[in-house]
Residue, then its C-alpha position, 0 to 999 in steps of 0.5 A: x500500500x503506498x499514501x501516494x495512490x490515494x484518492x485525489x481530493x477536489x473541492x467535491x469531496x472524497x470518492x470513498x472513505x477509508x474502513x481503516x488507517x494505520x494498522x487497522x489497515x494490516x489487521x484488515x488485510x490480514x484477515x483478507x490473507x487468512x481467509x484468502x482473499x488478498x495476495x500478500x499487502x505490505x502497509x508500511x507506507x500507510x503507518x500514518x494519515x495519508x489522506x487531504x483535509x482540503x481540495x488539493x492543487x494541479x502541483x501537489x497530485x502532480x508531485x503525487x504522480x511523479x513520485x509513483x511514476x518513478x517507484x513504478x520505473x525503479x522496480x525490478x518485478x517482471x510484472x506487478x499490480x498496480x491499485x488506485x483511486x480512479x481520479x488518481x490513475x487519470x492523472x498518471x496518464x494525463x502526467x504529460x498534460x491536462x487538469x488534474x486537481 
């Protein structure tokens, strides 16, 4: 789980709202793994409140974008999943230009 692919948040509100944060969020996908449900989820990043309290501007998601464009082309994984909010994934494709925020 990585704070960076979260929802983008606009001047309308959130897309969804989190079940958990921190570790409620390992404990929850934990209980996913015992019963099968999930492939194994690593949380670490998601250790604090990630999310905005405010609409948030073209530069900050796009600093968001460029930080997970980056960590996607320093893996070495021959093929990977790659989960987000869709607000968010719009953005990474619209990285070369357009409105994001």
């Amino acid at each position: 789980l990585r704070a960076d692919l979260r929802e983008v948040r606009t001047a309308h509100g959130r897309d969804n709202i989190a079940r958990a944060s921190g570790v409620a969020i390992r404990a929850q996908a934990v209980a996913g793994l015992e019963k099968g449900e999930y492939p194994t989820v690593d949380a670490d990043g998601v250790a604090h409140e990630w999310w905005a309290s405010a609409a948030e501007n073209e530069a900050t998601v796009r600093r968001r974008v460029d930080r997970e464009l980056a960590q996607l082309c320093m893996r070495s994984d021959a093929s990977l999943i790659f989960n987000s909010h869709s607000k968010f994934i719009r953005c990474m494709f619209r990285a070369e230009g357009g409105d994001c925020a």
